[in-house]
C-alpha positions in Angstrom: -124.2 175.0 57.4 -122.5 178.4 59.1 -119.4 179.7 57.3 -118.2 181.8 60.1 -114.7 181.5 61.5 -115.2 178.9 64.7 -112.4 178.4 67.3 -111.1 174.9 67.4 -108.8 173.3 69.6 -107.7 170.5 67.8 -109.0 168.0 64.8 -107.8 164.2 64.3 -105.5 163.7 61.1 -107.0 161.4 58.2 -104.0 160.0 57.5 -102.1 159.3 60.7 -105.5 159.2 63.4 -102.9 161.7 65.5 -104.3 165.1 66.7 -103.9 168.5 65.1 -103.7 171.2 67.7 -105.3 174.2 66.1 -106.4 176.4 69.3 -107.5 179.2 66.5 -110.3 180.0 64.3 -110.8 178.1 61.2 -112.7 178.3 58.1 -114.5 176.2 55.3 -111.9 175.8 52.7 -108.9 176.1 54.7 -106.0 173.8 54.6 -104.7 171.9 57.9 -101.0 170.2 57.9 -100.7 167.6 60.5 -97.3 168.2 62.6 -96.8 164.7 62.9 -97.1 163.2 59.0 -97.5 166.5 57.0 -100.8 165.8 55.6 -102.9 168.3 54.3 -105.9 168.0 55.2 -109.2 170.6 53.9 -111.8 171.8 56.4 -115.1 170.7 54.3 -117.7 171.9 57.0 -117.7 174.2 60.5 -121.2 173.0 62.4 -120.5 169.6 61.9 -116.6 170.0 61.8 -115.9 167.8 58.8 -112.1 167.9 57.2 -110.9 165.7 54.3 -107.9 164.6 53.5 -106.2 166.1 50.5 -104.6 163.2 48.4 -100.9 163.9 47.4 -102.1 164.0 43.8 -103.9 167.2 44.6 -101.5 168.6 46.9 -98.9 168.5 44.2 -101.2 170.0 41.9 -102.0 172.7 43.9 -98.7 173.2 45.0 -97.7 173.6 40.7 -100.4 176.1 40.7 -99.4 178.6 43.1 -95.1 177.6 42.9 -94.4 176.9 39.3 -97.1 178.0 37.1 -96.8 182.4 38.0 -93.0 182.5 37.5 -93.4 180.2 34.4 -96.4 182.6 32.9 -94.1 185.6 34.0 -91.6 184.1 31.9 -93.4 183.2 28.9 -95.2 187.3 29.2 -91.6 188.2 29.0 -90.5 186.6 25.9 -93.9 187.4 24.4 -93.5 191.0 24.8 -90.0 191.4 23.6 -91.0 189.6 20.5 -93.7 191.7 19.7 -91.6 194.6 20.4 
């Protein structure tokens, strides 16, 4: 299995069976949205191309992650450190 960047032109949605024009380089781990049903979708594999559908469980979880979570811990470093003060 390569890891290199490979140009694709487009990939089929897991959700909606519509197709995702890319016409860029993609790589393992990177997340695809489909334009027409917004779902994320993860590229598993370049040589065969294999994505997988991200369930909304895990988008939403991910989304937490990188949205809520750093301003929350920034938050909570905040409080901490006037308290100790």
């Amino acid at each position: 299995m390569e890891n290199k960047p490979k140009f694709v032109q487009s990939v089929v949605c897991k959700d909606c069976d519509e197709p995702v024009e890319l016409n860029r380089e993609i790589q393992v781990g990177e997340i695809i949205e489909c334009q027409n049903c917004g779902a994320e979708m993860e590229v598993i594999s370049l040589d065969p191309l294999e994505i997988s559908l991200i369930e909304p469980k895990a988008a939403l979880i991910r989304y937490a992650i990188t949205f809520l979570f750093p301003p929350l811990a920034g938050l909570t470093a905040q409080a901490l450190s006037k308290l100790i003060r």
